[in-house]
N, C-alpha and C positions, 0 to 999 in steps of 0.2 A: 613780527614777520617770520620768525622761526619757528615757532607753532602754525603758522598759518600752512608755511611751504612743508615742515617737519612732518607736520599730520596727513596732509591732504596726500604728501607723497607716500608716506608711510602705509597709508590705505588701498593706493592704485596702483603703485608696484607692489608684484607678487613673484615671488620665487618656493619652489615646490607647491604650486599651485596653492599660498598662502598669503596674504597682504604682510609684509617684510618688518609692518610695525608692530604684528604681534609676533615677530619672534626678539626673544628674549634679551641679545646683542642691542640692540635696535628700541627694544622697549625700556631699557636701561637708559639710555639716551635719551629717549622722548618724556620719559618721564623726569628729567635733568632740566629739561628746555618748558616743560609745561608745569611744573611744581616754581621755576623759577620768575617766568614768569607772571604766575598769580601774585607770588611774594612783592613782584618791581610793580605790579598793577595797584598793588593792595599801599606800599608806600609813597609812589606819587600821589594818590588819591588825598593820603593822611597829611602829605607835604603839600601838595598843593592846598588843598582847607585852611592850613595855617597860613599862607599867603592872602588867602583871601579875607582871611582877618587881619591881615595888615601887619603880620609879623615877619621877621627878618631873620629867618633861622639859618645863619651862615654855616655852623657847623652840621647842623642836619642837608642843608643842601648839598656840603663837600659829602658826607656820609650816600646821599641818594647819586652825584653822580659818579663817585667809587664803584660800590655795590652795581648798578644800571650797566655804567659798561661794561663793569668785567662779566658781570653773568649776561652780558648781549655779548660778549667776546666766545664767552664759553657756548652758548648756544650756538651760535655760527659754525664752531667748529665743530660742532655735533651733527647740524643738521649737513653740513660738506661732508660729513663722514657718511650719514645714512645715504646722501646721492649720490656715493661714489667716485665715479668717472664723470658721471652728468656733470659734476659741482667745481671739475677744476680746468674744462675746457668754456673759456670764455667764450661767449655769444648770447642771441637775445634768448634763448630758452634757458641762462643760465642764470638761474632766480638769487643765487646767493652770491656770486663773483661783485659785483659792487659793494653790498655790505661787505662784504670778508675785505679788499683793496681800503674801503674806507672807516674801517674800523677804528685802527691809529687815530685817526684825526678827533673822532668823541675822546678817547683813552687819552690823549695829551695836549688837547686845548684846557685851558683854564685852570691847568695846573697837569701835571703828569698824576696817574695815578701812582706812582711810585712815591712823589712828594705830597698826596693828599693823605696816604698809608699812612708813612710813617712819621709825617712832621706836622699834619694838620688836625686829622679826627681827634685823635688822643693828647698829643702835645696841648694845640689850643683847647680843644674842646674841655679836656680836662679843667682847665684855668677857666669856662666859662659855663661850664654845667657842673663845677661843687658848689655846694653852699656856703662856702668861709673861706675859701684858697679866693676870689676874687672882690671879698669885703677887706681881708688883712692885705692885700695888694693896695684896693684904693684908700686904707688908713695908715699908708706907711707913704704913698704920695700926699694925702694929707696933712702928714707929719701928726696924727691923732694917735697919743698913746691909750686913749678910753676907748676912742673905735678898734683898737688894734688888741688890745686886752679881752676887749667883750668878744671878737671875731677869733680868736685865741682859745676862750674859755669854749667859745661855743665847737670849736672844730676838734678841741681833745676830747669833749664829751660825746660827740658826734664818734668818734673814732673807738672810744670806749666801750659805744655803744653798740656799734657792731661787729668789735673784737670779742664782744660777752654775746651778741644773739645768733651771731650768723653762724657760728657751732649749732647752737645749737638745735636752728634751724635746720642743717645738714643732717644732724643724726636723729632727728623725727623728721625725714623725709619734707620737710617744709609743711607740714599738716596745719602747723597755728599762724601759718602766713596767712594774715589777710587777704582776702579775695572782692570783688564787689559783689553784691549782694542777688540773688536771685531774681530780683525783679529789675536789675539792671543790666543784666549779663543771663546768655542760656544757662543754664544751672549744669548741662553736661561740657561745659568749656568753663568750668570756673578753675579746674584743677589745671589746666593752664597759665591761667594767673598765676595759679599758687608757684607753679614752675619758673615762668619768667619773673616775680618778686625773688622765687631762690638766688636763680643764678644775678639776680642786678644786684643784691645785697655782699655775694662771694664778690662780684667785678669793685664794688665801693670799699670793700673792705683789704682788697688786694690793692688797687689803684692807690686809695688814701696811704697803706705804709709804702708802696712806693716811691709817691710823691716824697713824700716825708724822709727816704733813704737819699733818694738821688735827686732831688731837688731842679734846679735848671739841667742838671748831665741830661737829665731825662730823653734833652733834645739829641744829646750822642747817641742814646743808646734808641736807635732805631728800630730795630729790629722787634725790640721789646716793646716800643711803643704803638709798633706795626699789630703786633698781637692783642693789646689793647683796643687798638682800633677797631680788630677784625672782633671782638666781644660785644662793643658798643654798638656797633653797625647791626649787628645779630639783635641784640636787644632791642634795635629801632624799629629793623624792619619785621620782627616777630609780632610790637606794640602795632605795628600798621594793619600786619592779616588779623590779630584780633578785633580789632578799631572796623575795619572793613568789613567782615564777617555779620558784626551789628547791627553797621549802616545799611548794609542790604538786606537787612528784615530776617535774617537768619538761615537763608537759604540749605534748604537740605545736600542738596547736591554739592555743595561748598565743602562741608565736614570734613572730606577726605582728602580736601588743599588745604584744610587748616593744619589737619592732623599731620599734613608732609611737612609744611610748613617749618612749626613747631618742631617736628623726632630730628627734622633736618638742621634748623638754627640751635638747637640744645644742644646735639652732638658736635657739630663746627665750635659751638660755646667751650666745649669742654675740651675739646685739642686744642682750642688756643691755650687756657688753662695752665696744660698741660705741660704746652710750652715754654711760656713764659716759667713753670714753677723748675723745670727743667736745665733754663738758664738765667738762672736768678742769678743778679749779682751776689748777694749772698748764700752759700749754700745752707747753713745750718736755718737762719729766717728762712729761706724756700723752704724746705725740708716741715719745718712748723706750719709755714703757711699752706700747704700741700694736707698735712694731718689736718688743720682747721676745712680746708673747700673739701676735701673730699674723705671724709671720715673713714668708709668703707670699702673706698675704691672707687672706678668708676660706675656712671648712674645711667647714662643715656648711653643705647645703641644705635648706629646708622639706621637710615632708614631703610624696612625689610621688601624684599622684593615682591610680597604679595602688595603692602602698600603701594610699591610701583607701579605696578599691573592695574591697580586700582584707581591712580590717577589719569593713566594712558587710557585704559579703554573707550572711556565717553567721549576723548575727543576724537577716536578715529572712525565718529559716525557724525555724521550731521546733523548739528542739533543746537540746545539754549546753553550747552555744558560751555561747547567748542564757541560758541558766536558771544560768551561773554567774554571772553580771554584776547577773540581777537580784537575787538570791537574796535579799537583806536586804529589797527593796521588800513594801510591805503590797499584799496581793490580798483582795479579799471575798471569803466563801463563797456569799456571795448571789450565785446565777447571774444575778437582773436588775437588779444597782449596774451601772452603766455603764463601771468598767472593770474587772468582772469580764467584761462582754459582749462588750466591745472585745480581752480575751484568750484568750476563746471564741473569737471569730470569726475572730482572727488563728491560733488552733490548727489552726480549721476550713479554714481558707484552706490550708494544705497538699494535703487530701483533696483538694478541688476541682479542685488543679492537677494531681493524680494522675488524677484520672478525666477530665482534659481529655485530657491525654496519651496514653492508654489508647485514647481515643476516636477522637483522630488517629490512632494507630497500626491501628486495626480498620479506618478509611476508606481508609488508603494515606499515607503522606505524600510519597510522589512522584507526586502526581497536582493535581489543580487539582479532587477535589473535597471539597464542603464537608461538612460532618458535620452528619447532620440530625438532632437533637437530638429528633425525634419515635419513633427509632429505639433511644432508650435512656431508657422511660418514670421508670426507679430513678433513675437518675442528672439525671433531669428534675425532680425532685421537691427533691432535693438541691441542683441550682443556686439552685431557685425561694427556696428558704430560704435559702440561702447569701445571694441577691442582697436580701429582705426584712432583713437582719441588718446588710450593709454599709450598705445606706440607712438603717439607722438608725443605723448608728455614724457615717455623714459627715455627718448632718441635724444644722442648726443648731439650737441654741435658740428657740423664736418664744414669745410670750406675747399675748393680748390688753389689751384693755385696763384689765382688775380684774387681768394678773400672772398668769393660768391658764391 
């Protein structure tokens, strides 16, 4: 819904005689709300698949609806920002005042996401996505000292194993990280693999001596567990836009929400990191384990503002870019609900700029002169409407004093 309303508005109000979503404030934001989106698009898809196989992924579930809300939280407030004044005078032309009042209610049913952060993803999930922390668990209810030796041997060599590669993986840039193969993956997104094997190898190797430091504390120490989370959740939903990217045949036009995707989850990757190595309980181990993830410093930058520009601009035209993103949003059939009208207008907004074009081109466009609008009665007709429809999709709310 935030892209839906985000864009459409972004297109049909104009200030300095410019549509408000290509200036730069505004295109910072949209690019916030439509980079996010593809990413919650791309992990329900991947989360919902597994359901349909009949699996029962409790920890990826808590992980999609953490992740869902808060960036439906964060878009909302984006898109109340780009409407201004429109977005916080309640009434029926105010497209986001319902979402934004019932926001809370997703964010703290079925747990708060305060308690899914820091006591659910990483706490449990830890204990149920190692490979040997939940066999030496059930051989110790067991009472099997052979299960519990073999689940033993296997989790110090396991730990061994990527306190000796995941160096060295950092300082060759992940190059001899496996990848899938060329005829299973586009060949120019394999170096993403390689990227998301880096950092999941850094996250197993930091996690494991954690565990192994603070053992059940883990559940006190929140904060660090919270940070954890926000790694793992990154690593899921990065595995979804690449997962996705495949399942839809490789779409060109896709690339440049993978490519957000990815600079955007790698960087969030590395400030949690950061973080956590920041307040490690120990500081000489942080201090090692900070030398071991990040050899040279840091690897990933934000994402750059040309990329931003470059995910914004195809939805603020009508087309297969914008109509894949929305596709699950509810639209009325009533032409006059008010954002059926606001998606009318933003359709109509195309034609317009077609015939403005047109129009300059009939004048001259190497000349200084003006196009007189008297001189193309059709198209005079079309504005006049065009410009009655925008006025009513920017017009605030007003009521008197009986509410009418």
């Amino acid at each position: 819904m935030a892209t839906r309303v985000g864009t459409a508005y972004g297109k049909v109000r104009k200030q300095f005689k410019i549509p408000i979503g290509k200036m730069e404030g505004i295109e910072e934001a949209l690019s916030r709300i439509v980079g996010n989106t593809y990413v919650i698009n791309a992990a329900c898809e991947m989360t919902c698949s597994a359901l349909d196989h009949d699996h029962q992924p409790s920890v990826v579930s808590a992980i999609l609806k953490y992740e869902a809300t808060e960036r439906m939280r964060s878009g909302i407030n984006d898109v109340m920002d780009i409407m201004g004044g429109k977005a916080i005078s309640n009434g029926p032309n105010n497209l986001m005042f319902n979402s934004y009042i019932s926001q809370p209610i997703a964010i703290t049913v079925e747990g708060a996401n305060i308690l899914t952060r820091s006591l659910i993803i990483f706490a449990q999930g830890g204990l149920r996505c190692h490979p040997y922390l939940s066999k030496e668990m059930m051989a110790i209810r067991m009472n099997s000292s052979k299960r519990f030796n073999r689940a033993l041997l296997g989790h110090l060599f396991y730990t061994f194993r990527n306190l000796v590669t995941t160096p060295l993986h950092n300082m060759t840039k992940g190059r001899f990280i496996g990848a899938p193969s060329k005829k299973k993956v586009d060949p120019k997104m394999r170096h993403w693999y390689r990227k998301l094997g880096r950092e999941s190898r850094n996250f197993a190797l930091l996690a494991d001596i954690t565990l192994m430091l603070l053992g059940g504390k883990i559940k006190r120490k929140q904060k660090l567990s919270g940070r954890f989370a926000d790694i793992l959740s990154e690593l899921y939903l990065m595995s979804g836009v690449l997962k996705k990217f495949e399942t839809d045949s490789r779409i060109q036009v896709d690339r440049i929400y993978v490519r957000w995707a990815m600079r955007n989850g790698l960087f969030r990757i590395q400030c949690a990191f950061e973080e956590i190595l920041q307040n490690y309980p120990s500081g000489l181990i942080g201090w090692v384990l900070g030398k071991l993830i990040f050899p040279f410093g840091r690897r990933h930058k934000p994402v750059s503002d040309k990329l931003q520009h470059d995910i914004v601009a195809p939805v603020l035209e009508p087309g297969f870019v914008r109509t894949r993103l929305i596709d699950y949003t509810y639209l009325p059939e009533n032409n006059k609900e008010p954002l059926r009208f606001l998606e009318d207008t933003f359709i109509q907004s195309k034609r317009v700029d077609e015939l403005k074009k047109i129009m300059k081109l009939n004048e001259g466009t190497h000349t200084k002169m003006q196009v007189d609008i008297h001189n193309y009665q059709n198209e005079k007709k079309i504005f006049e409407e065009y410009g009655k429809r925008v006025k009513r999709v920017i017009d605030v709310d007003d009521f008197d004093s009986e509410l009418k």
